[in-house]
C-alpha positions as CSV (number, residue, x, y, z in Angstrom):
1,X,-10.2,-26.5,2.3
2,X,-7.7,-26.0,-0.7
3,X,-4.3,-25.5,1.7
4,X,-2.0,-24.5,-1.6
5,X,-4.2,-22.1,-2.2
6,X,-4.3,-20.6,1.3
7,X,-0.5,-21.5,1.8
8,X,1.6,-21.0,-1.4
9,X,4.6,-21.7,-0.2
10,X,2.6,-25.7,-0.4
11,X,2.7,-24.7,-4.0
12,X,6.5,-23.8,-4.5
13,X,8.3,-25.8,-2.3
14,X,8.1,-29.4,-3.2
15,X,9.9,-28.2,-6.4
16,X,12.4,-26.4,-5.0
17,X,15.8,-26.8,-5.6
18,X,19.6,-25.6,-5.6
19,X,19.8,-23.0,-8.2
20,X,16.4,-21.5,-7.3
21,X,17.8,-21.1,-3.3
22,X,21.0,-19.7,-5.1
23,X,19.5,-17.4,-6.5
24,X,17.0,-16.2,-3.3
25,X,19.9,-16.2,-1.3
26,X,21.5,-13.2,-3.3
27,X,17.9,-11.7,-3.9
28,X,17.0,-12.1,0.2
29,X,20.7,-10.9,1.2
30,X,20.4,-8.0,-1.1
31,X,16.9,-6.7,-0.1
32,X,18.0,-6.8,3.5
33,X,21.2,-5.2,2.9
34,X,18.4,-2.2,1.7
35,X,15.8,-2.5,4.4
36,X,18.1,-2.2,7.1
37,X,18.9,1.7,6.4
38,X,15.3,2.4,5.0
39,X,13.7,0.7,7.7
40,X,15.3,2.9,10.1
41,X,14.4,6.0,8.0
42,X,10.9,5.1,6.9
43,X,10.4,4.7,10.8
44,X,11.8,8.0,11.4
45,X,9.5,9.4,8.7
46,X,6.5,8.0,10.2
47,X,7.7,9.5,14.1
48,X,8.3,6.2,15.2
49,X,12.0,4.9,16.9
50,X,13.9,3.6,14.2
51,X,14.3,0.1,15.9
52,X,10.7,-0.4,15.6
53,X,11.2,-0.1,11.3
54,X,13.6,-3.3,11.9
55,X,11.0,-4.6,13.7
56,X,8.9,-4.0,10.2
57,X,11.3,-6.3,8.3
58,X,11.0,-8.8,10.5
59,X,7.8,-11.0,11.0
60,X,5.5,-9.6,8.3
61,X,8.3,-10.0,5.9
62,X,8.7,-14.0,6.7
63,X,4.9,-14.2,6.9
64,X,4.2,-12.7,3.2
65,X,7.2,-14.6,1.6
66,X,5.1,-18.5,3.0
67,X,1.6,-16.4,2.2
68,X,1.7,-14.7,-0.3
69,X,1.4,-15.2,-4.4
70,X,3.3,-12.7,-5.6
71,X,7.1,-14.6,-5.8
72,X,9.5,-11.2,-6.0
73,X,7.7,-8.2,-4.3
74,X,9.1,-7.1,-1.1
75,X,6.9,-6.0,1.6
76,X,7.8,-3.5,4.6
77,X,8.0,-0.3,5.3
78,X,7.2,2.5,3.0
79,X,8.0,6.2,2.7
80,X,3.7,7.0,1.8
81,X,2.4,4.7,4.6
82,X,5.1,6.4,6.8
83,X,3.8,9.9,5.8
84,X,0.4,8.7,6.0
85,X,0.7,7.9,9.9
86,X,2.8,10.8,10.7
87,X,-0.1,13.0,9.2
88,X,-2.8,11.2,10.8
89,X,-1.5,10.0,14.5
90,X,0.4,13.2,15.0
91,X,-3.2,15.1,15.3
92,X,-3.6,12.9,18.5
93,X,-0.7,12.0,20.1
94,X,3.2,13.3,19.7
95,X,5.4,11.7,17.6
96,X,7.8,8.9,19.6
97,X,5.7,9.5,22.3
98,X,4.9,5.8,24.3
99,X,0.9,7.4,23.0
100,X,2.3,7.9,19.5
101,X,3.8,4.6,19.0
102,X,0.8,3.0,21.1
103,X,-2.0,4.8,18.5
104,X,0.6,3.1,15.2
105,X,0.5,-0.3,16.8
106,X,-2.9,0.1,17.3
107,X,-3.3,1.4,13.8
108,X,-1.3,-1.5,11.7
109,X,-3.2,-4.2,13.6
110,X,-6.4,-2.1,12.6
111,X,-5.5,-2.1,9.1
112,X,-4.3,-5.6,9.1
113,X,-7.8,-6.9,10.2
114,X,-9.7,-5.0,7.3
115,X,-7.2,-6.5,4.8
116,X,-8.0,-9.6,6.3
117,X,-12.0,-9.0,6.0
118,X,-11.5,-7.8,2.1
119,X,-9.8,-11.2,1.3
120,X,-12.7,-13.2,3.2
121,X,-15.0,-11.1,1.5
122,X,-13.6,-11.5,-1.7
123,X,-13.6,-7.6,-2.2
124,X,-10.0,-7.3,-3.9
125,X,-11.6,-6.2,-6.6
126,X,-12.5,-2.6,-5.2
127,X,-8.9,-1.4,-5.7
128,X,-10.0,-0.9,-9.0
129,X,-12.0,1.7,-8.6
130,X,-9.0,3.8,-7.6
131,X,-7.9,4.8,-11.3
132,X,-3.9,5.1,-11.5
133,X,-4.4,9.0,-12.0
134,X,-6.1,9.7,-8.6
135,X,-3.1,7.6,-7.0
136,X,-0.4,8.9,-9.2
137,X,-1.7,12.9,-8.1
138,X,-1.3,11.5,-5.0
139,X,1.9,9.8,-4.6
140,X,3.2,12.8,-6.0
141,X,2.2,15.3,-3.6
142,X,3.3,12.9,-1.1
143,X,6.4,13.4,-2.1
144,X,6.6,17.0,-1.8
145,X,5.3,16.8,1.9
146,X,7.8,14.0,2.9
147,X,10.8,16.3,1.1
148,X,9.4,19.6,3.2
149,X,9.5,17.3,6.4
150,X,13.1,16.3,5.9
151,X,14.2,20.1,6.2
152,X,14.9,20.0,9.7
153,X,17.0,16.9,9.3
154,X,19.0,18.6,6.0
155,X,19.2,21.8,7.2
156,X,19.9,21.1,11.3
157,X,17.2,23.3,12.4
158,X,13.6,22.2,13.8
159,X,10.6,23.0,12.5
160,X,7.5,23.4,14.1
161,X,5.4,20.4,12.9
162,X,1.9,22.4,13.1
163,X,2.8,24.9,10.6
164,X,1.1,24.1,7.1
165,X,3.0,23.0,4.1
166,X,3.4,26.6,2.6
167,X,4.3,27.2,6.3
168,X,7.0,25.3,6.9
169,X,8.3,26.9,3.6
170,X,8.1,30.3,4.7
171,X,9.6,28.9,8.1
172,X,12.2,27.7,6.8
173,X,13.1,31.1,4.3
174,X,13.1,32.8,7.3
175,X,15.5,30.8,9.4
176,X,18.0,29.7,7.0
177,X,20.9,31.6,8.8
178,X,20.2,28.8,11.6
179,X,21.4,26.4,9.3
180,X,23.6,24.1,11.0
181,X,26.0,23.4,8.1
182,X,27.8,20.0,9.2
183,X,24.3,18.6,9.2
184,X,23.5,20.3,6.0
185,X,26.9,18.6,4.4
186,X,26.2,15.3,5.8
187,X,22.6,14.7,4.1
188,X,24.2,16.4,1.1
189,X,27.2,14.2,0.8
190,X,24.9,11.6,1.6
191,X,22.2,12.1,-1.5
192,X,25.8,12.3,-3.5
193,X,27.3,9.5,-2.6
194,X,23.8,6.7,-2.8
195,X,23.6,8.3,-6.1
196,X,26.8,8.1,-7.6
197,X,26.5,4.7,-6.7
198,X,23.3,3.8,-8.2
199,X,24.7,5.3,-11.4
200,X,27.3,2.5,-11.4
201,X,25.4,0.1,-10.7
202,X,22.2,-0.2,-9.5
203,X,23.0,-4.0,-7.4
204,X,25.8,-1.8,-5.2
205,X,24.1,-1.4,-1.9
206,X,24.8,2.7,-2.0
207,X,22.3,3.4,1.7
208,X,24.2,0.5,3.2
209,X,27.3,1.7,2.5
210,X,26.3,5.4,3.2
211,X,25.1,4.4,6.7
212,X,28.1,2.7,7.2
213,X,30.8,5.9,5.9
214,X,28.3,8.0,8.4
215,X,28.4,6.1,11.4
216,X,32.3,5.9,11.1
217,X,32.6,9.5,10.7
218,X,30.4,10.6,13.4
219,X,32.3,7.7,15.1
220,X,35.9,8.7,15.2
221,X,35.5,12.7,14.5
222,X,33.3,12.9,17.5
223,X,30.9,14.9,15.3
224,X,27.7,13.8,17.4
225,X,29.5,16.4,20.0
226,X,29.4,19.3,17.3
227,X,25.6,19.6,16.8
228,X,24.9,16.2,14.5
229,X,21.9,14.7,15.6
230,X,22.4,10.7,15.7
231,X,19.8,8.1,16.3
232,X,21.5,7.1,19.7
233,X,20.8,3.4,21.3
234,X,19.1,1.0,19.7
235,X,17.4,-1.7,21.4
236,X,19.0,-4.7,20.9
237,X,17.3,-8.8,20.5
238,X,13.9,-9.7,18.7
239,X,10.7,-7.7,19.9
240,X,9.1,-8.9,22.5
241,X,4.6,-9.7,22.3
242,X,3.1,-6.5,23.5
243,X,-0.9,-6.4,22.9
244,X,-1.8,-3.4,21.2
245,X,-4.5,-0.7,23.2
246,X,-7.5,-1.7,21.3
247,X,-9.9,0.2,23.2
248,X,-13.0,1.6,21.2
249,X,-11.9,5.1,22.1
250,X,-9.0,4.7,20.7
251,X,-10.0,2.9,17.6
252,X,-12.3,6.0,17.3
253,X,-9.6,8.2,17.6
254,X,-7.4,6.0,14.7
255,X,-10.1,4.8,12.2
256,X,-9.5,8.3,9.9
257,X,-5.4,7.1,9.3
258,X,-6.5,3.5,9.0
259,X,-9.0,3.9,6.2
260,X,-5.9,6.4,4.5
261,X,-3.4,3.9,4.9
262,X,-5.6,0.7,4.1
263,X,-7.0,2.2,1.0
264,X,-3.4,3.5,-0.1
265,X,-1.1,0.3,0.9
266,X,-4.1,-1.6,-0.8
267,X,-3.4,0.0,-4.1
268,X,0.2,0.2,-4.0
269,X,0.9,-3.6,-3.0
270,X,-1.6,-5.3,-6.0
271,X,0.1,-2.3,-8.1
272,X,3.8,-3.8,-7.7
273,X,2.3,-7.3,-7.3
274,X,0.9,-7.1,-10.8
275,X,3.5,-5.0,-12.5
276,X,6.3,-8.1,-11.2
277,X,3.1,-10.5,-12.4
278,X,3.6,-9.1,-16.0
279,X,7.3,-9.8,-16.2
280,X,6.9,-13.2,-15.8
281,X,5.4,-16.2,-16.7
282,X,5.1,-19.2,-14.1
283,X,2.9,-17.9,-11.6
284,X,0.0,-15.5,-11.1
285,X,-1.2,-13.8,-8.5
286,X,-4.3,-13.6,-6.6
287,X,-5.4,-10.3,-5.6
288,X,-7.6,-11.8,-2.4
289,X,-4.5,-14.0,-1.2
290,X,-2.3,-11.2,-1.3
291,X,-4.5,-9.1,0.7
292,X,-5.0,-11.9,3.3
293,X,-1.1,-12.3,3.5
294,X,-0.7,-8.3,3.7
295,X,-3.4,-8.4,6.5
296,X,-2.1,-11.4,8.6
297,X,1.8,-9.8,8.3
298,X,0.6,-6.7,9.3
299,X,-1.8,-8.4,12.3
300,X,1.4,-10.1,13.5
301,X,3.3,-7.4,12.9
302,X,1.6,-5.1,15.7
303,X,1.6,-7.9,18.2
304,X,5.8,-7.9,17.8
305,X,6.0,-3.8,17.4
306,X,6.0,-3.7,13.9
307,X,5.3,-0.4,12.1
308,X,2.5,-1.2,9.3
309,X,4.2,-2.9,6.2
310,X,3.2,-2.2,2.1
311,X,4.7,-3.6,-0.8
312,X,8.1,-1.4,-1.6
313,X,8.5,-0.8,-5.3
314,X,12.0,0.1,-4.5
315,X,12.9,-2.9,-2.5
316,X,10.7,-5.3,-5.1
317,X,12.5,-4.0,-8.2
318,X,15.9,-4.7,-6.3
319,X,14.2,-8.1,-5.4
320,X,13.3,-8.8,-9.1
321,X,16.6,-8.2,-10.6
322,X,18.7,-9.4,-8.0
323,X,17.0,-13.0,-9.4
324,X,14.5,-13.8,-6.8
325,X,12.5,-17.1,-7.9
326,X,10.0,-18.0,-5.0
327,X,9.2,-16.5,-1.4
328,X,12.2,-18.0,0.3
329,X,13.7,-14.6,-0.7
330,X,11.7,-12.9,1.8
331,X,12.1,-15.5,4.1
332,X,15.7,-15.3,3.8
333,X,15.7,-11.4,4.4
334,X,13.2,-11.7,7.5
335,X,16.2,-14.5,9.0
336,X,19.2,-12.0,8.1
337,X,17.0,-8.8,9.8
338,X,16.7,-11.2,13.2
339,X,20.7,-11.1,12.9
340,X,20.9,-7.8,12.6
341,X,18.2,-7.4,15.9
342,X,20.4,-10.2,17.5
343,X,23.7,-8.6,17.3
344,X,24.2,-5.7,15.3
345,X,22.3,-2.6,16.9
346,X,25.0,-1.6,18.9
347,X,26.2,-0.3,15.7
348,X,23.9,2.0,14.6
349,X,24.2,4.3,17.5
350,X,26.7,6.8,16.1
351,X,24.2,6.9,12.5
352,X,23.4,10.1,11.9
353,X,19.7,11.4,11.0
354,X,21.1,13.3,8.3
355,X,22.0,10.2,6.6
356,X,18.7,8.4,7.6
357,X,16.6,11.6,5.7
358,X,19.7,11.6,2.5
359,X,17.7,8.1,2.0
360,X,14.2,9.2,2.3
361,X,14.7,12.9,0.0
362,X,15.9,9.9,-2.5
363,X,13.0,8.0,-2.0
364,X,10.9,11.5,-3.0
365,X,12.6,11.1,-6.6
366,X,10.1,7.9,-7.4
367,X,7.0,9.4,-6.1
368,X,7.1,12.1,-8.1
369,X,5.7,11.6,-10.9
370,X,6.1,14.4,-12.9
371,X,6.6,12.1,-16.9
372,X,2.7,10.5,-15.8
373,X,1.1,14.6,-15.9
374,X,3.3,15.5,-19.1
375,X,1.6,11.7,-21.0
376,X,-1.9,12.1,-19.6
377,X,-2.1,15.8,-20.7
378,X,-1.2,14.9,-24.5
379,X,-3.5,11.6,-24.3
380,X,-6.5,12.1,-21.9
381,X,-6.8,15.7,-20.6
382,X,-9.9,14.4,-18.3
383,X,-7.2,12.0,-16.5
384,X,-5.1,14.3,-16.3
385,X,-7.1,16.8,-14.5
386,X,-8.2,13.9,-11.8
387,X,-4.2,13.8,-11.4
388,X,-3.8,17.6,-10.8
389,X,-7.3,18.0,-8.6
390,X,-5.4,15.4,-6.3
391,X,-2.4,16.5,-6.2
392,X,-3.1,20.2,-4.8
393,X,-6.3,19.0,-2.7
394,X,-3.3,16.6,-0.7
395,X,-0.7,19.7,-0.4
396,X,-3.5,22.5,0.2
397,X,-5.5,20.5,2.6
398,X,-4.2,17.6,4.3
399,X,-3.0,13.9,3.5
400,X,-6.0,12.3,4.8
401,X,-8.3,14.9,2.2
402,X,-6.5,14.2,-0.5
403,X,-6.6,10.4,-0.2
404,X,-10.5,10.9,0.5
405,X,-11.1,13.5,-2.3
406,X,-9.0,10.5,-4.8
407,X,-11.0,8.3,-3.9
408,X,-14.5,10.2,-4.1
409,X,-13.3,11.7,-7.3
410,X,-12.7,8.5,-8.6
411,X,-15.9,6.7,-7.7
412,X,-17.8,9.9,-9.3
413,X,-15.4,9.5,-12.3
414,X,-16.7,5.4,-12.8
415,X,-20.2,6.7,-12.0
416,X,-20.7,10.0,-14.7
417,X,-18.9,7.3,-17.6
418,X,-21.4,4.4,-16.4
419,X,-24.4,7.2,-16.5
420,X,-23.0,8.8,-20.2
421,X,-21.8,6.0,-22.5
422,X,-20.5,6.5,-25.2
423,X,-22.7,6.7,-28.0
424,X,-21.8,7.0,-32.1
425,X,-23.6,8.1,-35.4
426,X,-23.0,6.0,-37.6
427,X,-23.0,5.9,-41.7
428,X,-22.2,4.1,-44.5
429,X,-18.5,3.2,-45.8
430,X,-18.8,3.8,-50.1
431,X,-19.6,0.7,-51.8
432,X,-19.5,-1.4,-48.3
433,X,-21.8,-3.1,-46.6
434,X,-20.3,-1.3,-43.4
435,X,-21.2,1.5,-41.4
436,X,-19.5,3.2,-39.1
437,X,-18.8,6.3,-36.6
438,X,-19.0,9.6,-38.5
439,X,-16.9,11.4,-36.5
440,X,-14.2,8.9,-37.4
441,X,-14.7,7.7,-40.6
442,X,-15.3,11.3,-42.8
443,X,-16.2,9.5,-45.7
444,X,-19.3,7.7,-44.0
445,X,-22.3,8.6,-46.1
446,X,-25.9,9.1,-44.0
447,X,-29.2,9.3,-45.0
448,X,-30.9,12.6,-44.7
449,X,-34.4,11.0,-43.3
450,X,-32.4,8.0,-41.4
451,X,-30.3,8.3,-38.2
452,X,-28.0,4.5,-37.5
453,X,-26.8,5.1,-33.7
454,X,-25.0,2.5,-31.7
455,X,-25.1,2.7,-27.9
456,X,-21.6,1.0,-26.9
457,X,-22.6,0.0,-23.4
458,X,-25.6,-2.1,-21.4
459,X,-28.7,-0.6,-20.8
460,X,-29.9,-0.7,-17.1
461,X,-31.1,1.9,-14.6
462,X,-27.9,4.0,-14.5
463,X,-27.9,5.1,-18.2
464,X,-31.5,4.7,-18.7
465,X,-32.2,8.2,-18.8
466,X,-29.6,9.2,-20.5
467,X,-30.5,6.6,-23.5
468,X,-34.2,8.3,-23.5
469,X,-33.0,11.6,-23.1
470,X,-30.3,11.2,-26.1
471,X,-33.1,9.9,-28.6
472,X,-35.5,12.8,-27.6
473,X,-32.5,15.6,-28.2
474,X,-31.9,13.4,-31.6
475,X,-35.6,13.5,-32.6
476,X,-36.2,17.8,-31.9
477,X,-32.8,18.5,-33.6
478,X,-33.9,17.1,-36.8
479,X,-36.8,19.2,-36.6
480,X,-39.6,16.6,-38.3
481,X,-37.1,15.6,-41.1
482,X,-36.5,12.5,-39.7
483,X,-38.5,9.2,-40.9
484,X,-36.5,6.2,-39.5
485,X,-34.2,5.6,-36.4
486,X,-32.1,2.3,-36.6
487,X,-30.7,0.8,-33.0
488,X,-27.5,-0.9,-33.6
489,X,-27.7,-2.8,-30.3
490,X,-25.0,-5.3,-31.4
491,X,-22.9,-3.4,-28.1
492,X,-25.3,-3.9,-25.8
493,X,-24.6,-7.0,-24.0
494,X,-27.4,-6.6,-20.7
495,X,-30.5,-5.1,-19.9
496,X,-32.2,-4.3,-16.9
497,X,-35.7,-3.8,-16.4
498,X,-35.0,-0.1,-16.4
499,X,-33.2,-0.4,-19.7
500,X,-36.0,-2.1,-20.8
501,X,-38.7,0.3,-19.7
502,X,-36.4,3.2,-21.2
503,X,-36.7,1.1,-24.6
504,X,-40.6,1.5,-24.5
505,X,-41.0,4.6,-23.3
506,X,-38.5,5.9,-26.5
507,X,-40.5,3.3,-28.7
508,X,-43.7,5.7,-27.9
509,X,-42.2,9.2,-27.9
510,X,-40.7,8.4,-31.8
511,X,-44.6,6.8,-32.8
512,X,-46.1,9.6,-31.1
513,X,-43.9,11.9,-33.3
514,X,-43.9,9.8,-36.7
515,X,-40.6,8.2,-36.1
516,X,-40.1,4.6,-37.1
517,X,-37.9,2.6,-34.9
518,X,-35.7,-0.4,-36.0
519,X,-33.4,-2.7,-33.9
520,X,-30.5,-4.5,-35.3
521,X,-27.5,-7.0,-33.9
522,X,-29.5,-7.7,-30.4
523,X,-27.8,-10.5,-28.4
524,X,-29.7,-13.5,-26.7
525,X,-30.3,-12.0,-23.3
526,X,-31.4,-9.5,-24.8
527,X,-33.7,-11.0,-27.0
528,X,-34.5,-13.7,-23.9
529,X,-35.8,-10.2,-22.0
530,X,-38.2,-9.0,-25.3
531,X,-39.9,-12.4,-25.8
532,X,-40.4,-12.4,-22.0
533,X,-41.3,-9.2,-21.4
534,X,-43.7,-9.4,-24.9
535,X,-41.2,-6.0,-26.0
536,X,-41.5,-8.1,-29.7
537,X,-45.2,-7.3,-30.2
538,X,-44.7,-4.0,-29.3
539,X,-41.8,-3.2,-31.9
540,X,-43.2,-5.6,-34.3
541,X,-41.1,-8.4,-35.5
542,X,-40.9,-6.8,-39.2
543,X,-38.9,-3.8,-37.6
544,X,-35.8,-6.1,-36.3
545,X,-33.0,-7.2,-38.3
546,X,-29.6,-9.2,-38.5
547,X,-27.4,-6.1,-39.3
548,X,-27.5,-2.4,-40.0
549,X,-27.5,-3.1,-43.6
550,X,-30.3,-5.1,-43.9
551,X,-32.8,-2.4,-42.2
552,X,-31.2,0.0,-44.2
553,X,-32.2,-2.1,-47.6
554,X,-35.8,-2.9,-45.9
555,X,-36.5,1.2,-45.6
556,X,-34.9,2.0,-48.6
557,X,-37.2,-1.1,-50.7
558,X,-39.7,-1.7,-48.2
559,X,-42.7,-1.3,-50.9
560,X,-41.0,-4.5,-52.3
561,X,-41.6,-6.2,-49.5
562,X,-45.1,-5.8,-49.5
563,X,-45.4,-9.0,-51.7
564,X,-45.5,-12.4,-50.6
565,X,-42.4,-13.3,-51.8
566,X,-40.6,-10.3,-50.0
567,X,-42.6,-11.2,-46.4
568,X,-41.5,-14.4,-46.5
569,X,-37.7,-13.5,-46.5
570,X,-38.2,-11.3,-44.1
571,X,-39.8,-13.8,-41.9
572,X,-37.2,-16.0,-42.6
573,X,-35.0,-13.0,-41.4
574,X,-36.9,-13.1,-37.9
575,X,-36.7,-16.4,-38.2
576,X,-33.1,-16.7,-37.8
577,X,-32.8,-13.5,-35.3
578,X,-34.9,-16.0,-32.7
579,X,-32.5,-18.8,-33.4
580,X,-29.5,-17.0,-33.2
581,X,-27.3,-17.6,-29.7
582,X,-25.4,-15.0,-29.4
């Protein structure tokens, strides 16, 4: 067994030195600066105690900074995975409930074991059939639902958490005059204050410092004895082992929310991994590490109270720029987050929720991704209605839909564009040689009783029939004033068995209707599969060719050829077709 490669920080640390640990230091001290206060509010978010969001930052973030391959992204918890359990365990059990945090304990290790199996499996690669639209249309209706949750906290008011989206709206229009306006002035100052900050710079710690300003308020006003809700005691030291309820009823009752959140943390984590990936140059990831050191984190992580942990973009940007150089950065914040736990709890008690939900409404800002519908409906309107499909099935229906419509949607999407390749006409540039798609190239000059097609994709069983069907539409269009087809088959780089029966059948259709059939550009597996399958005999090796142009000269002069001296360059032609390697 390779142990770098199952251990990376085996990789990084025999190099390490003082000016990379400087600069992991600031990185790890300013990330947990962050996660303290979102922590807290992404627990909230996801109806958990906000002690158990520390407990988040704690173990699984030490365990991916020594697992994992990614050197700057920042794992813990998120504002979608938070929604994501809120939506799901709340249909079983009610929020902060001993059930309800029972059912999200049960639910990380869950997820944490079928990360585990991926990376075993070597099945990182199915994140890729996701497509960035289907999770953009997503993330962005998540953050309408998680801004509409926040109400009661902004506004001082509950809200009955049954009500529909568009109920809670109308809820809330209805029951404005109940708005407790201290409350309302908190969250507001808070937005104001974390922003205003970030304008200045975006290294000032502007939820730290707003968590602090609250909880001194609330503090010496008294204001938790004028109607603002606070978080109250926190418990204080590391968590403690608790085994999760792993009964099969209950892993029945959580499967639903642990595909969401598995499929969705999936996604987002490689996402950040790769985008940090890209801006530098002396590492690279590996997608089935990271989901191994996502799965063990988030396996440990349930054993010690953890909620479930993602890779933040937030928190890895902040990572990134702050100058983190290896996973000692999230070492470092996991060892400042036991200090906290350790001795600085008492603290929070006088925070205000208002404050807590000021952080999460900000956290909306970056989910909604408003710019990506506005680019994809100028460059690829087909993308862009996957986006908007997604977006309204997750509002109208529920969370857990819309992640399973995505990801249907996107599965159909791969299978339709596997099933119709694309597929040009092609003609001849003026005084070239070249020939290319008419539907790009104007000036491309056909032939009235010839018709040069390329089919830009392999040929197996899934676009079998539409290759047969294509040629047959082609063939009764023309209407009998078509002599010769030419196959530029330079694209296709496979063929099944299938593909190959589809090329015979269409061989027969165009004799049975007077249609000559050449092939041009075919690769050596391909070829390998005609000699083997005795496909040559069939076409006749007179009708295959080195490029378009040559078949095109053959039709045009092929009385010339019926000399001796004209066979034997074309059998020199074949010739060179069976020796050809490519």
């Amino acid at each position: 067994m390779n142990f770098k490669q199952f251990l990376p920080i085996l990789q990084w640390l025999p190099s390490y030195n003082k000016t990379y640990f400087r600069s992991d230091l600031l990185a790890g001290l300013t990330v947990a600066v962050l996660l303290v206060p979102q922590g807290m509010a992404y627990a909230l978010l996801a109806g958990m105690p906000p002690i158990y969001g520390l407990y988040g930052g704690l173990l699984p973030v030490l365990l991916f900074g020594i697992l994992g391959t990614s050197q700057q992204m920042s794992i813990g918890p998120v504002a979608v995975s938070a929604l994501l359990l809120l939506a799901g365990i709340s249909q079983i059990a009610e929020p902060f409930s001993p059930e309800y945090i029972s059912y999200v304990l049960l639910t990380g290790l869950l997820i944490g074991i079928f990360q585990i199996l991926l990376s075993v499996l070597r099945l990182g690669f199915l994140v890729n059939f996701l497509s960035h639209p289907i999770v953009a249309g997503f993330t962005s209706a998540a953050g309408v639902i998680i801004a509409v949750s926040q109400l009661s906290y902004l506004l001082g008011f509950s809200i009955p958490r049954e009500l529909s989206l568009v109920g809670k709206l109308q809820y809330v229009f209805y029951n404005l005059e109940q708005t407790h306006l201290p409350t309302f002035f908190f969250c507001i100052g808070g937005i104001t204050l974390i922003s205003g900050l970030k304008k200045i710079n975006k290294v000032i710690p502007g939820s730290l410092i707003a968590v602090i300003l609250g909880i001194l308020i609330v503090r010496f006003l008294r204001l938790d004895q004028q109607g603002i809700d606070i978080v109250g005691t926190v418990p204080q030291g590391l968590p403690s082992f608790q085994l999760p309820d792993w009964s099969i009823e209950n892993i029945k009752l959580v499967m639903p929310t642990v595909l969401t959140v598995t499929v969705i943390g999936i996604v987002g984590s490689i996402g950040i991994a790769k985008i940090l990936e890209s801006k530098h140059q002396y590492y690279k990831i590996d997608a089935n590490q990271e989901l191994l050191a996502l799965g063990i984190a988030k396996v440990a992580g349930a054993f010690f109270q953890a909620i479930p942990s993602s890779g933040s973009f937030s928190r890895s940007a902040v990572n990134n720029e702050a100058g983190a150089r290896t996973g000692m950065s999230s070492i470092i914040t996991a060892i400042l987050i036991a200090i906290s736990l350790l001795f600085l709890t008492e603290l929070f008690y006088y925070l205000p929720n208002a404050i807590l939900a000021a952080i999460i409404l900000l956290s909306v800002k970056g989910l909604f991704d408003y710019k990506e519908a506005i680019h994809l409906w100028r460059t690829h309107k087909g993308d862009f209605t996957m986006m908007i499909f997604t977006f309204f099935a997750t509002l109208i229906m529920d969370i857990e839909f819309g992640v399973m419509a995505g990801v249907t949607l996107s599965i159909l999407m791969v299978l339709f564009r596997i099933a119709t390749p694309h597929i040009a006409i092609l003609g001849q540039i003026p005084e070239t040689r070249f020939y290319r798609n008419i539907s790009r190239f104007p000036n491309a000059e056909q032939m009235e009783d010839v018709l040069i097609m390329r089919f830009d994709a392999q040929l197996f069983f899934g676009n079998a029939q539409y290759f047969k069907d294509t040629i047959e539409e082609i063939v009764k269009d023309r209407k009998g004033d078509l002599e010769l087809i030419i196959l530029n088959a330079f694209s296709i780089t496979s063929m099944d068995s299938s593909g190959l029966h589809a090329l015979e059948t269409a061989l027969e259709f165009l004799e049975h209707n007077n249609v000559e059939f050449y092939i041009t550009g075919v690769r050596g597996p391909v070829r390998d599969l005609f000699h083997k399958s005795n496909f040559i005999a069939k076409l006749g090796k007179e009708n295959q060719f080195m490029d378009v142009h040559q078949a095109v000269e053959y039709h045009r002069n092929k009385d010339k050829f019926k000399n001796r001296k004209f066979k034997n360059v074309l059998q020199n032609n074949v010739d060179n077709l069976d020796n050809e390697v490519v």
